[in-house]
C-alpha positions in Angstrom: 123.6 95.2 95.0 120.3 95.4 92.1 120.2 99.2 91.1 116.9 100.6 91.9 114.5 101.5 89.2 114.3 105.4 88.5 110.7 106.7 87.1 111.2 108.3 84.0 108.9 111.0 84.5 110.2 112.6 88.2 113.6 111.0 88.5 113.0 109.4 91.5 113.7 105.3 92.7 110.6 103.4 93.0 111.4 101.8 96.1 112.7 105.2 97.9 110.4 108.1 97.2 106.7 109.4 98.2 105.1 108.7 94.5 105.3 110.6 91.4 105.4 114.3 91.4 103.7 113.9 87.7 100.2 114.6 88.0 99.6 114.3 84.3 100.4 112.1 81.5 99.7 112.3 77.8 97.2 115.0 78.9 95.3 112.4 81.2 94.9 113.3 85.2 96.7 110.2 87.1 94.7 108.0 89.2 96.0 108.0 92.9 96.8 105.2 95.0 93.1 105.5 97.3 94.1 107.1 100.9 92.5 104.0 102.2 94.2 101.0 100.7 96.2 100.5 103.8 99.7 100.0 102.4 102.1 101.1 99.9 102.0 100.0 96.2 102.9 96.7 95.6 104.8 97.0 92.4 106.4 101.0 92.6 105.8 101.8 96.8 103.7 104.8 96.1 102.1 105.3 99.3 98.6 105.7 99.7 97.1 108.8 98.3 100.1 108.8 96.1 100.7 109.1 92.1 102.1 105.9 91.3 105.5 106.2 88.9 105.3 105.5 85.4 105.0 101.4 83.9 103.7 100.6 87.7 101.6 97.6 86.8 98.4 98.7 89.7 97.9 101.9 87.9 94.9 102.4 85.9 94.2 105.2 83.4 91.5 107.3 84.5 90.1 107.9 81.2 89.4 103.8 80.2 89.8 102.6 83.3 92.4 100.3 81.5 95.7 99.1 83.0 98.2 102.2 82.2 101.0 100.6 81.5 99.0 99.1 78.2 96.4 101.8 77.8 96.0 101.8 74.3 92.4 104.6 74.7 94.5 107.9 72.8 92.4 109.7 76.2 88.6 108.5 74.1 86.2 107.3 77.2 84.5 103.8 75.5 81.3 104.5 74.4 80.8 108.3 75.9 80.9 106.8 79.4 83.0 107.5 81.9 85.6 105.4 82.8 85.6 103.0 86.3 88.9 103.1 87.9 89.6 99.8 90.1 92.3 98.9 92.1 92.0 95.4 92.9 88.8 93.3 94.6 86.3 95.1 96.5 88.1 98.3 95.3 86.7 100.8 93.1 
């Protein structure tokens, strides 16, 4: 049986748990999983309105808007603006 991934930053599987207890990382807020996307996470099962767990591939930093898991931003909004957080098509 494949061991289940363990987030590095709560200690808890992926696949098993409610999200992320983490609600900060590298002094950014994390973006939540919108309470209306309908379903869990694809890549780390957060559930809607969740944290998603650290190197999940859907999360987006909140400060660039970039993919999280390659942010490269330091926490510097591009260009003094503020940063636009999507989570897939139609989603923002």
């Amino acid at each position: 049986m494949a061991e289940l991934a363990i987030c590095q930053d709560c200690n808890q599987p992926y696949l098993t748990s409610e999200g992320c207890t983490r609600l900060r990382l590298d002094g950014r807020e994390r973006v939540p999983l919108p309470g209306d996307w309908g379903e869990p996470c694809r890549d780390c099962a957060t559930p809607p309105g969740g944290i998603h767990h650290r190197g999940c591939c859907v999360e987006h930093c909140s400060v660039c808007g970039d993919q999280a898991r390659f942010c490269g931003c330091g926490g510097e909004v591009p260009h003094g603006g503020r940063a636009h957080v999507s989570h897939g098509p139609g989603r923002a």
